[in-house]
VOLUMRO-24311 format. One record per residue (C-alpha): x, y, z; residue number from 1; chain. Coordinates in pm, 1 decimal, always signed. Example, Ala and Ser with C-alpha at 12.3 -4.5 7.8 and 13.67 -1.06 7.14 Angstrom:
BEGIN
+----------+----------+----------+--------+-------+
:     east :    north :       up : vextor : lumti :
+----------+----------+----------+--------+-------+
:  +1230.0 :   -450.0 :   +780.0 :      1 :     A :
:  +1367.0 :   -106.0 :   +714.0 :      2 :     A :
+----------+----------+----------+--------+-------+
end
This chain:
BEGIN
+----------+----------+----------+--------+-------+
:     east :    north :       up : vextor : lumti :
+----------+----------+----------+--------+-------+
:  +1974.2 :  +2904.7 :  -4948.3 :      1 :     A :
:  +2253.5 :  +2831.4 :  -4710.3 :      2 :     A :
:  +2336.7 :  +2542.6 :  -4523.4 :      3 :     A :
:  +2535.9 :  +2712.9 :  -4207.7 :      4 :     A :
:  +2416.9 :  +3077.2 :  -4091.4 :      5 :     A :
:  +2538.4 :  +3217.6 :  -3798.0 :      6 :     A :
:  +2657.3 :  +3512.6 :  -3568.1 :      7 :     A :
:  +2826.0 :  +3619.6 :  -3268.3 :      8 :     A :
:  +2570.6 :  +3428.5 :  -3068.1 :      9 :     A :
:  +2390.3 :  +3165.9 :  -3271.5 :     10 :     A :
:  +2459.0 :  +2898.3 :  -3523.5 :     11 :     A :
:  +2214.2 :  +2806.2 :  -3767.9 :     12 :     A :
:  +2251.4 :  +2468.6 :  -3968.7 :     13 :     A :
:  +1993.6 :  +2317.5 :  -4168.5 :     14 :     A :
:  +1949.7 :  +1928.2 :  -4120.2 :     15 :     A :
:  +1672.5 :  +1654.9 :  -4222.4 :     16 :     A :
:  +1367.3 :  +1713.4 :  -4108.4 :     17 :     A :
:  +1185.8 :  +1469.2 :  -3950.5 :     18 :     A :
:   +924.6 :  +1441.1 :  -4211.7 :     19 :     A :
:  +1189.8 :  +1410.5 :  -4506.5 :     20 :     A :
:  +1143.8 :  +1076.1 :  -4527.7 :     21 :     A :
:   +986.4 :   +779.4 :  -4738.9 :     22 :     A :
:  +1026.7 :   +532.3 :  -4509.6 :     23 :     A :
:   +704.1 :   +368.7 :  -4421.1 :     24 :     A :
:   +650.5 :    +82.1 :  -4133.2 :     25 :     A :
:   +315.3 :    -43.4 :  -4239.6 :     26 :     A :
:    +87.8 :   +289.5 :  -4361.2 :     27 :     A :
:   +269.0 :   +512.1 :  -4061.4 :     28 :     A :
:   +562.7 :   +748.9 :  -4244.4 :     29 :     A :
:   +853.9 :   +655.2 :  -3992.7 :     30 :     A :
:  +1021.4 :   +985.5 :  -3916.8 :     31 :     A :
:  +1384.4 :  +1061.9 :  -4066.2 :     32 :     A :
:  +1649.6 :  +1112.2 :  -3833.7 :     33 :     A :
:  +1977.1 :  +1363.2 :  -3905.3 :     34 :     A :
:  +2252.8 :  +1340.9 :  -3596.6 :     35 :     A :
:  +2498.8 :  +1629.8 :  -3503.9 :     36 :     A :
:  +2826.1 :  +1549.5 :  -3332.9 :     37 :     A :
:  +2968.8 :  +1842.2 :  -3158.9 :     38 :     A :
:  +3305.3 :  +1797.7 :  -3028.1 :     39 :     A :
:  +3517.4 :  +2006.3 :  -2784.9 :     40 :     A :
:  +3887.4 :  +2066.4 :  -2912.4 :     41 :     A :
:  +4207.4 :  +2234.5 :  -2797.6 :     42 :     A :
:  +4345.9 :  +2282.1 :  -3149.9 :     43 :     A :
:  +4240.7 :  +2125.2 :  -3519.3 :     44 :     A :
:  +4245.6 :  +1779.3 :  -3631.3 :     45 :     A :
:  +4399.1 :  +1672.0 :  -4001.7 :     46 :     A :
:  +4139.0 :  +1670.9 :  -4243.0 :     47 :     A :
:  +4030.1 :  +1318.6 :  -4312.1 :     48 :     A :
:  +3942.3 :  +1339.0 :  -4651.6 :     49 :     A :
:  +3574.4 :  +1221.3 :  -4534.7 :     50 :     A :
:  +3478.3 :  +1507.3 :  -4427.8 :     51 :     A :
:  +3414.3 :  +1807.1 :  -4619.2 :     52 :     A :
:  +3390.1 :  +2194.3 :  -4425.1 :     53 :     A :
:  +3117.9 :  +2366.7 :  -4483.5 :     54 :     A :
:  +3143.2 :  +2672.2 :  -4269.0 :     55 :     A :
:  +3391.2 :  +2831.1 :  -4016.2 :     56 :     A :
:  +3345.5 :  +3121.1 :  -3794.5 :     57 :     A :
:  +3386.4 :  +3218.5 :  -3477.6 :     58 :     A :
:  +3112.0 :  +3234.2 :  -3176.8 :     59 :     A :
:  +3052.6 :  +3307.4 :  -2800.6 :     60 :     A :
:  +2974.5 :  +3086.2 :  -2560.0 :     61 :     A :
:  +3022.4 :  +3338.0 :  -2221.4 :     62 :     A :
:  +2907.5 :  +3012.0 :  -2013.4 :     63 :     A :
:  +3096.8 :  +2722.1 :  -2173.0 :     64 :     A :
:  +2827.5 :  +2588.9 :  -2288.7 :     65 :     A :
:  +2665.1 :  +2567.2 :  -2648.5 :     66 :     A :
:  +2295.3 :  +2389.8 :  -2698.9 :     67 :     A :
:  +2238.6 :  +2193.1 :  -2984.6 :     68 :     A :
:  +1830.1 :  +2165.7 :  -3062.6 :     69 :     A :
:  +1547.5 :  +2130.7 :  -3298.4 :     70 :     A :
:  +1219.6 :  +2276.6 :  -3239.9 :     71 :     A :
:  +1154.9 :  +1951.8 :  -2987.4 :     72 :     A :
:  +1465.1 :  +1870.1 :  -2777.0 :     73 :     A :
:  +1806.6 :  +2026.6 :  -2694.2 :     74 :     A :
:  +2116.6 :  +1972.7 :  -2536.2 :     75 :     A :
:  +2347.8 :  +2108.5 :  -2391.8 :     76 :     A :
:  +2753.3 :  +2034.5 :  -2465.6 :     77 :     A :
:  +3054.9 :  +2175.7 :  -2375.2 :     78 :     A :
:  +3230.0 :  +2472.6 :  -2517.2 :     79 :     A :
:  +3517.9 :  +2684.2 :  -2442.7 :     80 :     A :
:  +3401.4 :  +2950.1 :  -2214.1 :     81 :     A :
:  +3390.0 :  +3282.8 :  -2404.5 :     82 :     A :
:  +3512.7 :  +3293.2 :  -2787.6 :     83 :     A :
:  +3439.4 :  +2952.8 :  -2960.4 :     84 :     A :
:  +3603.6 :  +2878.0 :  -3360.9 :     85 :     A :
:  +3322.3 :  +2679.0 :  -3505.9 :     86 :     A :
:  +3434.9 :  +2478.2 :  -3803.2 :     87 :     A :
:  +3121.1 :  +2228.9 :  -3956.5 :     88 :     A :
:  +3144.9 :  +1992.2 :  -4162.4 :     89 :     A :
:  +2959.8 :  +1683.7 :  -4354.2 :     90 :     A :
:  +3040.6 :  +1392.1 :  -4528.3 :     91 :     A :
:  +3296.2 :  +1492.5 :  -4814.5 :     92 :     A :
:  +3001.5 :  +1237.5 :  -5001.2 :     93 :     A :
:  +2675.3 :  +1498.2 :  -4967.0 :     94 :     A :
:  +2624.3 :  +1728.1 :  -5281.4 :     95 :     A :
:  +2706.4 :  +2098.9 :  -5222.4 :     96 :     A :
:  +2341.2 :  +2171.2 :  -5301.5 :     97 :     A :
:  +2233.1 :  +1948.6 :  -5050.8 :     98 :     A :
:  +2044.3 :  +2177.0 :  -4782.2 :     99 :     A :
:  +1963.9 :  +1881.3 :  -4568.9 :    100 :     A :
:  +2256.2 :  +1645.5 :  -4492.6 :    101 :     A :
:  +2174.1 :  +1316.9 :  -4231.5 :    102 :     A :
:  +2500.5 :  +1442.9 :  -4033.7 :    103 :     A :
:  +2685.4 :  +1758.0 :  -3908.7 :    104 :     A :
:  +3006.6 :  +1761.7 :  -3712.2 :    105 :     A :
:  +3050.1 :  +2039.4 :  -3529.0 :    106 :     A :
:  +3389.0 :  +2141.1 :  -3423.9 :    107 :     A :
:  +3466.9 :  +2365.5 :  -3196.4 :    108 :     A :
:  +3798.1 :  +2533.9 :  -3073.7 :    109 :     A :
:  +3925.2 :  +2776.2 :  -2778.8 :    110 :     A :
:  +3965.2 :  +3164.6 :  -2894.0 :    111 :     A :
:  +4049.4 :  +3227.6 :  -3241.6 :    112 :     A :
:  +4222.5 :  +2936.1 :  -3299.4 :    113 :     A :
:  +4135.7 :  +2947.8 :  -3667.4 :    114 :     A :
+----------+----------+----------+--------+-------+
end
């Protein structure tokens, strides 16, 4: 019933599934598509008004390296080696009950920068 869950070593957000979709190309259900930007700060950026944060916490990335997957693909971005701030956010536009937002932004910051 959450959109973000998370711990010291995992972050959880829910997205589109592929199959959330009622786009058809002939009789074949074309699959839905969500995106999530993840992007590697120093310190925070002024809110833009279009965005609209959904979750902030802190996780650790001993590697400097955080993976971003489904249950088909993932990739790997970097992070700030050891303690990561994780702010996420979505459009300012997507309903607060809306488990299942197209895009995520994914902030993330050295230490405890929060």
């Amino acid at each position: 019933e959450r959109l973000v869950s998370a711990n010291e070593n995992a972050v959880i957000i829910l997205v589109r599934h592929a199959q959330d979709s009622d786009d058809y190309d002939g009789e074949v259900l074309k699959f839905a598509e969500a995106e999530v930007i993840v992007t590697l700060l120093d310190e925070p950026t002024p809110s833009s008004g279009s965005r609209r944060e959904v979750f902030r916490g802190v996780i650790n990335a001993p590697t400097g390296e955080f993976t971003v997957g489904d249950a088909d693909t993932d990739t790997v971005v970097p992070a700030h080696a050891g303690l990561n701030s994780v702010l996420v956010f979505v459009d300012s536009q997507v309903p607060p009950d809306d488990l299942s937002p197209d895009e995520v932004w994914v902030d993330l910051l050295p230490g405890l920068a929060l």
